[in-house]
DSSP file (Angstrom, degrees, kcal/mol; ACC not computed):
  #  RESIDUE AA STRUCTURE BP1 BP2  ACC     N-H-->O    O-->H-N    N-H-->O    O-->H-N    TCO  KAPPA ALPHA  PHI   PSI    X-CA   Y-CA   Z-CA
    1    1 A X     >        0   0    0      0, 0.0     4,-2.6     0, 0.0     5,-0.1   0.000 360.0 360.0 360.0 135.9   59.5  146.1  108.0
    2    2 A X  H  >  +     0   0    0      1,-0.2     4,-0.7     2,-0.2     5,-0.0   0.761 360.0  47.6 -77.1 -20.0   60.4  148.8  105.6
    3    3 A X  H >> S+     0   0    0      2,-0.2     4,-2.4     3,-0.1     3,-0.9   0.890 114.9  51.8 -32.1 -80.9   58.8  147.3  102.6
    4    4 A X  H 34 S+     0   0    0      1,-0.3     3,-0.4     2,-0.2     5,-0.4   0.916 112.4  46.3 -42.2 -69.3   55.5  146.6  105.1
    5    5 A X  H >X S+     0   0    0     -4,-2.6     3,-1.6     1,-0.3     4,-1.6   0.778 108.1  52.5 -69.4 -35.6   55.5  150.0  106.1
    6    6 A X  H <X S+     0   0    0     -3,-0.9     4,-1.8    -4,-0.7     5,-0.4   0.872 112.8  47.9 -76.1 -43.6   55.9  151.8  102.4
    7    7 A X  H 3< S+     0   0    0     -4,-2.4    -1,-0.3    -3,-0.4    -2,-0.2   0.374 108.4  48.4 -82.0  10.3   53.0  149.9  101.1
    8    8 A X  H <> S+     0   0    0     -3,-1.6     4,-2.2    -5,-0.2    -1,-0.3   0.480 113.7  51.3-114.9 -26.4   50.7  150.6  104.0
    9    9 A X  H  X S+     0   0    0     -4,-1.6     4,-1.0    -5,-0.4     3,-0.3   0.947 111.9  48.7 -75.1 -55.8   52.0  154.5  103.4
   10   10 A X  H >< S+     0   0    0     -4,-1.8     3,-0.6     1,-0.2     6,-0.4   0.805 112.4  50.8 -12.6 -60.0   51.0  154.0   99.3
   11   11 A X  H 34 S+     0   0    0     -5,-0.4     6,-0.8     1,-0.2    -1,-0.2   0.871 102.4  55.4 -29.8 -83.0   47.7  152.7  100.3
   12   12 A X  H 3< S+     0   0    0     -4,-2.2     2,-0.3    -3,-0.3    -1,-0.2   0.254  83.3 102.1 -51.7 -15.1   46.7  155.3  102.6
   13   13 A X  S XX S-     0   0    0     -4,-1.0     4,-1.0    -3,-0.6     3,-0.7  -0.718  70.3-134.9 -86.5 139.7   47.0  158.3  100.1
   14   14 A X  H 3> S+     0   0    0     -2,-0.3     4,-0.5     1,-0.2     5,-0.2   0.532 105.5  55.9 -75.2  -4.1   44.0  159.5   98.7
   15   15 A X  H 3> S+     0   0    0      2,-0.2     4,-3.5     3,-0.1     3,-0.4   0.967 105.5  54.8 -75.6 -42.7   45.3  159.8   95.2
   16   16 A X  H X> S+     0   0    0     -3,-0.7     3,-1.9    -6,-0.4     4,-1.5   0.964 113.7  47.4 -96.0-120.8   46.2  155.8   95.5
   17   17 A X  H 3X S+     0   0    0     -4,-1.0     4,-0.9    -6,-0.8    -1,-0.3   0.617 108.8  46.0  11.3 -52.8   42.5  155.7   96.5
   18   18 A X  H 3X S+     0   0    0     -4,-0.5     4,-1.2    -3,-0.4    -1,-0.2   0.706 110.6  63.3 -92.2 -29.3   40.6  157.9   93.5
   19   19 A X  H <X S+     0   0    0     -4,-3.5     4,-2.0    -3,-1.9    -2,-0.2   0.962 106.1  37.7 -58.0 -46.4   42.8  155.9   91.3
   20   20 A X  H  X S+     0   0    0     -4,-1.5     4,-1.1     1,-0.2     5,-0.4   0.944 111.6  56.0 -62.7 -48.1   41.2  152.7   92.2
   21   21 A X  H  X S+     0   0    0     -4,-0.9     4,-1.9     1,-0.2     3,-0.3   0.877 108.2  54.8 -58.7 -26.0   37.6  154.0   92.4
   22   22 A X  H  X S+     0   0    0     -4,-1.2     4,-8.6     2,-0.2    -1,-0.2   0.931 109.2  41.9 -42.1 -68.5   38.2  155.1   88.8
   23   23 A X  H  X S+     0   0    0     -4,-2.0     4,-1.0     1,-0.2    -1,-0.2   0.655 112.1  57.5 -79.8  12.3   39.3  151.7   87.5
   24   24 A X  H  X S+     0   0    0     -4,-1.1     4,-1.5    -3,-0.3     5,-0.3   0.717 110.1  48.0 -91.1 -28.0   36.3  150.1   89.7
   25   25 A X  H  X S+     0   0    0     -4,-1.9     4,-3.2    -5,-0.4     5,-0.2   0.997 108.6  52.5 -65.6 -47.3   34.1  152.4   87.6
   26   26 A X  H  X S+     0   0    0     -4,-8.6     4,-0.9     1,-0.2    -1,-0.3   0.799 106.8  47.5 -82.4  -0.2   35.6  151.5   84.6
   27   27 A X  H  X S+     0   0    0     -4,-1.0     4,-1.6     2,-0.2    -1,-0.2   0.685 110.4  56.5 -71.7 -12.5   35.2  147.7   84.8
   28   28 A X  H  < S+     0   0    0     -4,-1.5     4,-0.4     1,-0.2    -2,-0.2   0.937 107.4  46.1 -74.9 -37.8   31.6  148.4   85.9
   29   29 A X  H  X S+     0   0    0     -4,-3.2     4,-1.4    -5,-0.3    -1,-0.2   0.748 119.4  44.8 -73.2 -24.9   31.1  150.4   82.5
   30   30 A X  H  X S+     0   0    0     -4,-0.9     4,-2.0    -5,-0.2    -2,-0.2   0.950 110.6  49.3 -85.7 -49.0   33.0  147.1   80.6
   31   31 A X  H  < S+     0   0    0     -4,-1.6    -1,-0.2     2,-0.3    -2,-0.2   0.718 115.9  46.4 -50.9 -23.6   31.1  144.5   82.4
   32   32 A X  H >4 S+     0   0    0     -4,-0.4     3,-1.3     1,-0.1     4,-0.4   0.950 111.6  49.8 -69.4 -54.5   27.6  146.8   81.3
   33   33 A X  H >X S+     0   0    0     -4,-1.4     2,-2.6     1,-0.3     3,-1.9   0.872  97.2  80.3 -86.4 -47.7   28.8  147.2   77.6
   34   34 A X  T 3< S+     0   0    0     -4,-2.0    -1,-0.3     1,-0.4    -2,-0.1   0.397  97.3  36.4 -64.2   3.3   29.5  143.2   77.6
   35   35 A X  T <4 S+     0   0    0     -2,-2.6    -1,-0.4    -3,-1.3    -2,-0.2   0.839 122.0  51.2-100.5 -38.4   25.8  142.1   77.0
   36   36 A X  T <4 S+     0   0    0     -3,-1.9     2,-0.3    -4,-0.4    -2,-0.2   0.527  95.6  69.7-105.0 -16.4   25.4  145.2   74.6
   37   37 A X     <  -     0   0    0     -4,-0.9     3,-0.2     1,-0.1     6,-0.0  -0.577  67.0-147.8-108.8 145.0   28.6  144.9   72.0
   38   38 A X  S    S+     0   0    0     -2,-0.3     2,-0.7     1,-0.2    -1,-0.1   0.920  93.7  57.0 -80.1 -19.6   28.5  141.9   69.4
   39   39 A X        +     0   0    0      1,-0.1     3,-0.3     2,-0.0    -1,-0.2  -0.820  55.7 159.6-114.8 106.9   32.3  141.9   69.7
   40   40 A X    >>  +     0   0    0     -2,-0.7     4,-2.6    -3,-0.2     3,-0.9   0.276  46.3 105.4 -99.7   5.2   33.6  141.4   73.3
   41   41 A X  T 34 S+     0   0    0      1,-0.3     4,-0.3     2,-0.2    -1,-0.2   0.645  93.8  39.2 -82.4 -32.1   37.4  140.1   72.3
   42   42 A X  T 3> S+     0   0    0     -3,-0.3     4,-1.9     2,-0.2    -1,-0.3   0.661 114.2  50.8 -89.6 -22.9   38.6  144.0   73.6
   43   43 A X  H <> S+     0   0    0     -3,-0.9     4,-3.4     2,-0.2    -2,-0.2   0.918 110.8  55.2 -87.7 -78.2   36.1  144.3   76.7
   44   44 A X  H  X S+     0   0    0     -4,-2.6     4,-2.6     2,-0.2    -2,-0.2   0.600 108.5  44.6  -2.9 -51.0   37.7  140.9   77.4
   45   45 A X  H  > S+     0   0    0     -4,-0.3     4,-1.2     2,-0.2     5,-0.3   0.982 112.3  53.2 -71.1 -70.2   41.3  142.3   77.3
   46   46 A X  H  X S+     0   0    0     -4,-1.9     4,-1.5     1,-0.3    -2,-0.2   0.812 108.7  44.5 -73.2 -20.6   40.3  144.9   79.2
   47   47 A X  H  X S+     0   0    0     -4,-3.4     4,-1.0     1,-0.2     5,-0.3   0.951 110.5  56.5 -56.1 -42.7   38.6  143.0   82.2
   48   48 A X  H >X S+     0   0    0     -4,-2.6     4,-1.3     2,-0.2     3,-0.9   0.877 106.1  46.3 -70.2 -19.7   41.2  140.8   82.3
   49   49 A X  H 3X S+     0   0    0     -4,-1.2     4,-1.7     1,-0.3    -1,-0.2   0.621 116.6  51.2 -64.2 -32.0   44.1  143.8   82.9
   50   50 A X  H 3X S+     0   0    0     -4,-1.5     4,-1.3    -5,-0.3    -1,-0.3   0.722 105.8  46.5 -93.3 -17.0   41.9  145.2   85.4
   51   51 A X  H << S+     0   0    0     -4,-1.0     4,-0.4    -3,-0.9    -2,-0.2   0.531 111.4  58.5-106.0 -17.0   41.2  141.9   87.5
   52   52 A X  H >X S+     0   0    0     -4,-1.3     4,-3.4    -5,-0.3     3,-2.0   0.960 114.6  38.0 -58.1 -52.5   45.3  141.6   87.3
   53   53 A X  H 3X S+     0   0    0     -4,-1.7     4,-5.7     1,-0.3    -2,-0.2   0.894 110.7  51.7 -42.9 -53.9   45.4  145.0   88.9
   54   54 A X  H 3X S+     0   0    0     -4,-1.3     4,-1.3     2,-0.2    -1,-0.3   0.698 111.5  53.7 -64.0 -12.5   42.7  144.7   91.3
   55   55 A X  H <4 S+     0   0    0     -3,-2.0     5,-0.3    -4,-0.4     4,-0.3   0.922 111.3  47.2 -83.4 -35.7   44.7  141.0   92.5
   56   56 A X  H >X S+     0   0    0     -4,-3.4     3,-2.1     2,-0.2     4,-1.6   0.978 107.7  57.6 -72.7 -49.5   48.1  143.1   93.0
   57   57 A X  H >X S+     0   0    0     -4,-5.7     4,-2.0    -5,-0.4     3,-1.3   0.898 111.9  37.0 -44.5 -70.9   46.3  145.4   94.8
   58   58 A X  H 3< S+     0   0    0     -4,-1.3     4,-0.2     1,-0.2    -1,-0.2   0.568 115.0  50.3 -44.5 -13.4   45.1  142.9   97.2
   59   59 A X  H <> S+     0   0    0     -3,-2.1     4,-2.3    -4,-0.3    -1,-0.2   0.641 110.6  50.7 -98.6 -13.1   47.9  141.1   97.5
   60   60 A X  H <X S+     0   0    0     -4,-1.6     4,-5.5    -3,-1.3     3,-0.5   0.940 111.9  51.7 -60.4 -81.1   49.9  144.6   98.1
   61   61 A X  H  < S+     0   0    0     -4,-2.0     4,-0.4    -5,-0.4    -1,-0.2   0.597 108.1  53.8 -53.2 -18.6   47.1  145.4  101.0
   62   62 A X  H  > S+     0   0    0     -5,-0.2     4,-1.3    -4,-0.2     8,-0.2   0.748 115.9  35.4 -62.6 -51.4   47.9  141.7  102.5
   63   63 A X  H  < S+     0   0    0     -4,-2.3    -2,-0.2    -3,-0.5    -3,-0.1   0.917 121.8  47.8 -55.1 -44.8   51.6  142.2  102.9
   64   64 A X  T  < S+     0   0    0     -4,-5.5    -2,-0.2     1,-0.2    -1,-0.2   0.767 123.8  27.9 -79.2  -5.1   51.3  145.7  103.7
   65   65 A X  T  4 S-     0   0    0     -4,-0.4    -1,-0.2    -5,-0.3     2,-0.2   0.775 103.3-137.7-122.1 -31.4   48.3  145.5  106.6
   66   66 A X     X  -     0   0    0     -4,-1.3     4,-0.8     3,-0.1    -1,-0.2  -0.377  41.0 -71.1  70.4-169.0   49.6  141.6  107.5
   67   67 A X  H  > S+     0   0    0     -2,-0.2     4,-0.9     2,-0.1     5,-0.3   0.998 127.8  49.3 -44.4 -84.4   46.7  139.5  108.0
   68   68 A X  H  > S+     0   0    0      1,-0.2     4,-1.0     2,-0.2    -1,-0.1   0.851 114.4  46.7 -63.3 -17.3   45.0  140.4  110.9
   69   69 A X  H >4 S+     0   0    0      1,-0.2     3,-1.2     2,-0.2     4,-0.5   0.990 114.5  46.7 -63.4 -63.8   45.0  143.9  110.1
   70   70 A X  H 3< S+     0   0    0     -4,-0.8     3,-0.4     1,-0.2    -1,-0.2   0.785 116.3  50.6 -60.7  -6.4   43.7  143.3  106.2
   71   71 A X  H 3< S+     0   0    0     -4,-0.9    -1,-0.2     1,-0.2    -2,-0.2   0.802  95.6  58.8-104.1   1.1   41.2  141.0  107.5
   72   72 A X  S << S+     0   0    0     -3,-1.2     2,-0.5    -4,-1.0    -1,-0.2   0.426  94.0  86.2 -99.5   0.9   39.4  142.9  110.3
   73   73 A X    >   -     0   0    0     -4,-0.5     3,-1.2    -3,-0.4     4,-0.4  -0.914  69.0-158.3 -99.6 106.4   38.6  145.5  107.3
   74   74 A X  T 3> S+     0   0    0     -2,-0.5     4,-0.7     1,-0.3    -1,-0.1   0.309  91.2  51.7 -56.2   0.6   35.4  144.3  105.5
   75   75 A X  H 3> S+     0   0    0      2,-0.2     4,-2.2     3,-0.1    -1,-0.3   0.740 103.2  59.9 -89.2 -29.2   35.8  146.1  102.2
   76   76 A X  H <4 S+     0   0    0     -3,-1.2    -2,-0.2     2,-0.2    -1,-0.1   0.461 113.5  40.9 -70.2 -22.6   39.4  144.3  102.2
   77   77 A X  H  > S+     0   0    0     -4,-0.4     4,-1.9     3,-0.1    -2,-0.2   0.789 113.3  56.0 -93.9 -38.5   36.9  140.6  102.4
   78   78 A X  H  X S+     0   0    0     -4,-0.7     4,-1.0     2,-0.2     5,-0.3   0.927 112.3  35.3 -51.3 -67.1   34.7  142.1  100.0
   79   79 A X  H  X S+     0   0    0     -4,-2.2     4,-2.6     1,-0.2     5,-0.3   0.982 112.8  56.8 -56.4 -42.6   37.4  142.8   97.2
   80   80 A X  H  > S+     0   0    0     -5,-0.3     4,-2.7     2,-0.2    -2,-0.2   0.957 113.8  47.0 -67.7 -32.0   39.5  139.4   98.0
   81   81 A X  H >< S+     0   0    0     -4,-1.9     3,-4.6     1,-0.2     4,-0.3   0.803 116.7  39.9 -52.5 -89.3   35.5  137.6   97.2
   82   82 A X  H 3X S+     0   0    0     -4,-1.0     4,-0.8     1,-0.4    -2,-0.2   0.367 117.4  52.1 -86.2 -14.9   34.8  139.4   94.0
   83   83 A X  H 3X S+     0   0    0     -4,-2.6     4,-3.2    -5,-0.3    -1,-0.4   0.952 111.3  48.9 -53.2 -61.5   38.8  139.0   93.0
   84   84 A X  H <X S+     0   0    0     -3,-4.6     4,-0.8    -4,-2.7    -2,-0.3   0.567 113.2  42.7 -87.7  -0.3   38.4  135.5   93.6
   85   85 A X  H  > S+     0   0    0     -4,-0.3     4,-2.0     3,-0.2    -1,-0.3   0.634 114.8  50.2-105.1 -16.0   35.1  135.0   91.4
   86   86 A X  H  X S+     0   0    0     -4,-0.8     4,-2.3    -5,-0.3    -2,-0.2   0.967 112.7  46.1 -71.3 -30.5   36.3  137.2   88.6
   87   87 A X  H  X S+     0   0    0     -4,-3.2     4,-1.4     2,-0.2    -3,-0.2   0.924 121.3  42.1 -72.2 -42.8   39.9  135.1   88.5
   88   88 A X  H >X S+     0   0    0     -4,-0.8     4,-1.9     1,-0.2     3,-1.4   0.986 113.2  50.4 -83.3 -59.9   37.6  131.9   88.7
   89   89 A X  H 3< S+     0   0    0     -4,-2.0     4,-0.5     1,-0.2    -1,-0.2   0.834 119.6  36.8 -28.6 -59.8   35.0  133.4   86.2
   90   90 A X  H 3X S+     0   0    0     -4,-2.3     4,-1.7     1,-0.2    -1,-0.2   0.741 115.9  58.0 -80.3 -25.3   38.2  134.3   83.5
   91   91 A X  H <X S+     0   0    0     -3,-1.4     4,-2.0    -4,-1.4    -1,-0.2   0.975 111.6  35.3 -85.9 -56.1   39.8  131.0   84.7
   92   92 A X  H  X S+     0   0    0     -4,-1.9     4,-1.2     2,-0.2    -1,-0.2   0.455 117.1  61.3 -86.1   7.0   36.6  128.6   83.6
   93   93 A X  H  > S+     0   0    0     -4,-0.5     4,-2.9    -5,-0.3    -1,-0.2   0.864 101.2  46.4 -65.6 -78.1   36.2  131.0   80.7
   94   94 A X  H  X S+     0   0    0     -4,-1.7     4,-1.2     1,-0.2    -2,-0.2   0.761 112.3  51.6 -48.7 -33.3   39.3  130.4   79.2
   95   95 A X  H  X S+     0   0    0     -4,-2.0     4,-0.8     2,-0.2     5,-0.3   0.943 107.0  55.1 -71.6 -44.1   38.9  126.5   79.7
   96   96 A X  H >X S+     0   0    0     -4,-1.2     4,-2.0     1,-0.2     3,-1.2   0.980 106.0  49.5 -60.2 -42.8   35.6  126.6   77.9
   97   97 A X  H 3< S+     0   0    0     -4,-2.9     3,-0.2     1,-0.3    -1,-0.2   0.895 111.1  57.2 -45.6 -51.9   37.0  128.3   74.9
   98   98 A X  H 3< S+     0   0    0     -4,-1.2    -1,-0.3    -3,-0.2    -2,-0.2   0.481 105.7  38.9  13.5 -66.8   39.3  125.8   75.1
   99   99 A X  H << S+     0   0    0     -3,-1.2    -2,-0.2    -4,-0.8    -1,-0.2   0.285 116.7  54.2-109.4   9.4   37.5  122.6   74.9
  100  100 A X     <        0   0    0     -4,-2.0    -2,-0.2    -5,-0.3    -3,-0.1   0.521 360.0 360.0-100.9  -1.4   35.4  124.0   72.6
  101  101 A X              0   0    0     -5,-0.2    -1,-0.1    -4,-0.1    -3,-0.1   0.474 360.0 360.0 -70.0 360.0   38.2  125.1   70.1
């Protein structure tokens, strides 16, 4: 599939690569500053824009690798966890705020 194949080539370039380690650095620096800042409403923002990214990436690397391929890489199980507790984290966030409005 040509589709399959263009997203595996995307992937595989090291710019593609320095880009991500970049935005892993900066959610590590937002996720720090979140105990330390009284107002977190911008911190917020920007985690959630970054755990959209990091989920189209992972859902990109699932099409493009297929399955067995994306699953037989452990850093590729490793993201899809910490994806799926950040989306659960923002998810039961967003309720509590919510029933507490």
């Amino acid at each position: 599939n040509m589709f399959r194949r263009m997203i595996r080539q995307v992937f595989s370039m090291p710019a593609v690569d320095l880009f991500f380690i970049g935005l892993v650095l900066l959610n590590t620096v937002i996720l720090a500053l979140n105990g330390l800042v009284n107002n977190t409403d911008a911190l917020d923002t920007l985690n959630l824009i970054l755990t959209i990214i990091f989920t189209v990436e992972i859902c990109f690397k699932f099409v493009g690798l297929g399955p067995i391929k994306f699953s037989k890489d452990v850093f590729n199980i490793f993201d899809s966890v910490v994806i799926t507790l950040s989306v659960s984290e923002i998810l039961i966030g967003s309720n509590s705020r919510i029933l507490s409005a």
